[in-house]
N, C-alpha and C positions, 0 to 999 in steps of 0.2 A: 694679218695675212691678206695677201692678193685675191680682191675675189673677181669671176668673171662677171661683165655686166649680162642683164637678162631681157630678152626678148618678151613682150606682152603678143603671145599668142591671139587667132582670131575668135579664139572661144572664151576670151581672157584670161586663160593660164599664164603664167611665167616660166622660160624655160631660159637655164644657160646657155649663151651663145658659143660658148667653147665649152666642147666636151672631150672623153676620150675614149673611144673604140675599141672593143676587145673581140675583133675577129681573128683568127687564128692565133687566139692565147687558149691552151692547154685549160678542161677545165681545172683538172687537179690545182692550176696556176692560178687563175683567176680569180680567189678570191684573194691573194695575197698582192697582184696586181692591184687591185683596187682600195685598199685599205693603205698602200702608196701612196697611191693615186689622189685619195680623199688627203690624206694629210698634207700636199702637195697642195692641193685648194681645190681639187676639180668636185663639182659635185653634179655631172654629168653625165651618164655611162650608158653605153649605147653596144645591146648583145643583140642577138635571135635567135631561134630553133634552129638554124640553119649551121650555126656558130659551135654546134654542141658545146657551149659551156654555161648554160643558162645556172645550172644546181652551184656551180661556185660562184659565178655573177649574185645571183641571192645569197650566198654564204658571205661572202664579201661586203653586201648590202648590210646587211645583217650586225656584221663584227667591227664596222667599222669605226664605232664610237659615233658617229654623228648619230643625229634623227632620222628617222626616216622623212619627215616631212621634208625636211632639209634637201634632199636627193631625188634628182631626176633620171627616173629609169626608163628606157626605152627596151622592148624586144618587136621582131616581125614574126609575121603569119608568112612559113615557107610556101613555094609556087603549089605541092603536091596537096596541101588544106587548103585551096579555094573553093567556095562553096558556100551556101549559107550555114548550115548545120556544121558543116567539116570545121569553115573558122570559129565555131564557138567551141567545139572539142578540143582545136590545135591550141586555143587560146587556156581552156582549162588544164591540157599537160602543161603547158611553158608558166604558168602561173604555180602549180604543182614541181616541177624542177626550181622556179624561184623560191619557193617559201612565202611570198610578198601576199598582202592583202588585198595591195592595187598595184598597178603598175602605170608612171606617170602618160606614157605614149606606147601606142601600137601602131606598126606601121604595116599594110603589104608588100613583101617585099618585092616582089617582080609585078607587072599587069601580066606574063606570059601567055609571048606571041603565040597567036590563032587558035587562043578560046577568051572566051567574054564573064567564065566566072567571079570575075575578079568585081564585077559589078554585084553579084551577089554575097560575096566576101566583103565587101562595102556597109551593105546593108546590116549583116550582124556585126561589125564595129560601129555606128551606128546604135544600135543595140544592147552593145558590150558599154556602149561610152552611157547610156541612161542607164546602166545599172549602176553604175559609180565604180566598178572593179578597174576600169580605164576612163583616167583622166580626160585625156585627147588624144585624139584616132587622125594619121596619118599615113602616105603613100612615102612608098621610092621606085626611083624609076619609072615612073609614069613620064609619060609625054601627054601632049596637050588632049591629043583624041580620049585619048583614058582619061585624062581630069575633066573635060567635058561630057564623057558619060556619066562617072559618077554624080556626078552635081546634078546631071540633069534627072540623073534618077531617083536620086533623094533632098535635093536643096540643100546636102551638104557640103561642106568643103573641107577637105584635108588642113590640118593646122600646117602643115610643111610637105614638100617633097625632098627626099635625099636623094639625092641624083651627083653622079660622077662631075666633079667640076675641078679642076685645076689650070696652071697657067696656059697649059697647052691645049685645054679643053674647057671653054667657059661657058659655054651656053648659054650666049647671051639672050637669044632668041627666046628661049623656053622661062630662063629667070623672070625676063620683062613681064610673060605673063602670067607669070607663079604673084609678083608684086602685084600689078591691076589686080590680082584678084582677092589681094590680100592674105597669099599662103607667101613662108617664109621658105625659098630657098635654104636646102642642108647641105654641105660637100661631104659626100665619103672621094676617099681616096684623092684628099685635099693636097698630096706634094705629088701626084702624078706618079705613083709608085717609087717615090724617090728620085723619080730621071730629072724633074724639075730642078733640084738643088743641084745641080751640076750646068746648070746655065750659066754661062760669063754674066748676063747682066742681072743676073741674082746673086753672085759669088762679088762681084763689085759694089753691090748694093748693102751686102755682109759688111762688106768690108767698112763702109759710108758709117754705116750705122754702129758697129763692132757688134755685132749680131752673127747667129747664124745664116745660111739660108733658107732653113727650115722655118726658124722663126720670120725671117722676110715674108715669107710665103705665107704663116698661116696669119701673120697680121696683115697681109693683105687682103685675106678672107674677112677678118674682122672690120676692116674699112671697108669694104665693099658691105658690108650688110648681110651678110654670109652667118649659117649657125655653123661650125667646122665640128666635127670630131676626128683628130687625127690620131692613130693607133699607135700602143706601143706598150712593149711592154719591160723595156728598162729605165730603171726611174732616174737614172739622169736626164735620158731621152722626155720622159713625160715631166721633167720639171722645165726644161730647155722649152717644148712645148708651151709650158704655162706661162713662162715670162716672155711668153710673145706679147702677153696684155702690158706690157711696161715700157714699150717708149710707140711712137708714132712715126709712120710717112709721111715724108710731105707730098701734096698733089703732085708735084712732077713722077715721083718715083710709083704713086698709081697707077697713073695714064701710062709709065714705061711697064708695068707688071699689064697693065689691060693689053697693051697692044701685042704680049706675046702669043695671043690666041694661035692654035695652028687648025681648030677643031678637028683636033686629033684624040679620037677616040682609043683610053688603053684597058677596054675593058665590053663587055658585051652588051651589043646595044638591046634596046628593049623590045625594038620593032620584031627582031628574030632571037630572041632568048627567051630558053624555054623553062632549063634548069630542072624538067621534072624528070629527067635521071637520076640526079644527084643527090637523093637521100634518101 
């Protein structure tokens, strides 16, 4: 079986660099997605409280025949539990809807614009990451000013940021200094909401290769240095997905995917996303 290669984190964990996403999968669905999913070779999965499907996400962890050692779980801390005390409660339900002992990564999901809890939310992952119930503690959606708060306020560093990146939105500005600093770049919403696969020089590039465009795309992520989780939850789709890892670009067809940047943002930026209506 295909496996994906793995990233050696700055905390030196190992994590899969392709994984797969289950935001708006149904929990009822969820765990059947992922027992798929694992048999297909991903051993990546990437929910949150935000996702309501965390209780099948761990059912699915669960039944899936692998180990759990084997299996890298992520969930986030929603915008509405920032706080110090609030994220070790929000972190206690979503471990409790998981079933799990540990959970591999935690991430804040938003910094949400114009409050600064998000620094004390920091400090109890931090916290949460010495107690050994969380592996490695991580952000998404941060921009630079947020990762320089938190670091300066405790000396640590996010293992990765997930932040919105695709062909039309690469952020290259923010990536460079996610690398300098030794945090790993994550893309959610890695084919640009699907608009991406409908580009002529990605649908020619399919063609080059006998490939997808999706696949184009998400093994572009993987040559770029990118951890991708790209969603889905039909398993042709998420096998189509996995055999992105089995053939290669060559550098001209990179530099033609880099330069289709438009830094076209299709999704809410950070600077004013608040999200604490929403749950």
């Amino acid at each position: 079986m295909t496996t994906a290669p793995t990233f050696i984190l700055n905390d030196g964990k190992a994590m899969p660099q392709l994984g797969f996403g289950v935001w708006q999968i149904s929990d009822a669905a969820a765990a059947a997605v992922i027992k798929t999913a694992v048999s297909i070779g991903y051993r990546s999965i990437d929910t949150a409280a935000y996702y309501k499907n965390e209780i099948g996400v761990g059912r699915g962890v669960r039944e899936c025949g692998v180990d759990r050692k084997d299996l890298f779980v992520t969930t986030k801390l929603w915008n509405t539990r920032h706080g110090y005390d609030e994220a070790f409660k929000a972190f206690d339900e979503s471990m409790e809807r998981l079933g799990l002992d540990y959970i591999d990564l935690y991430l804040i999901h938003w910094p949400v614009a114009g409050s600064e809890k998000y620094v004390d939310a920091w400090k109890a992952f931090v916290k949460l990451r010495e107690s050994g119930r969380v592996k490695s503690i991580g952000v998404s959606n941060f921009m630079e000013e947020h990762l320089e708060r938190i670091i300066g306020e405790t000396g640590v560093k996010p293992v990765l940021d997930q932040i919105e990146i695709h062909p039309f939105f690469q952020q290259k500005g923010l990536t460079t200094i996610l690398r300098d600093q030794g945090i790993f770049p994550e893309a959610w919403s890695p084919l640009g909401k699907g608009k991406s696969v409908e580009l002529p020089a990605i649908i020619e590039m399919a063609r080059k290769y006998g490939k997808s465009p999706a696949q184009i795309i998400i093994r572009w992520h993987l040559q770029s240095g990118r951890i991708v989780i790209p969603k889905s939850a039909n398993p042709g789709r998420l096998r189509e997905n996995f055999e992105a890892l089995d053939f290669v670009l060559d550098d001209a067809d990179v530099a033609a995917m880099d330069a289709l940047d438009r830094n076209e943002r299709m999704d809410m930026d950070p600077r004013t996303f608040t999200g604490l209506d929403l749950m």
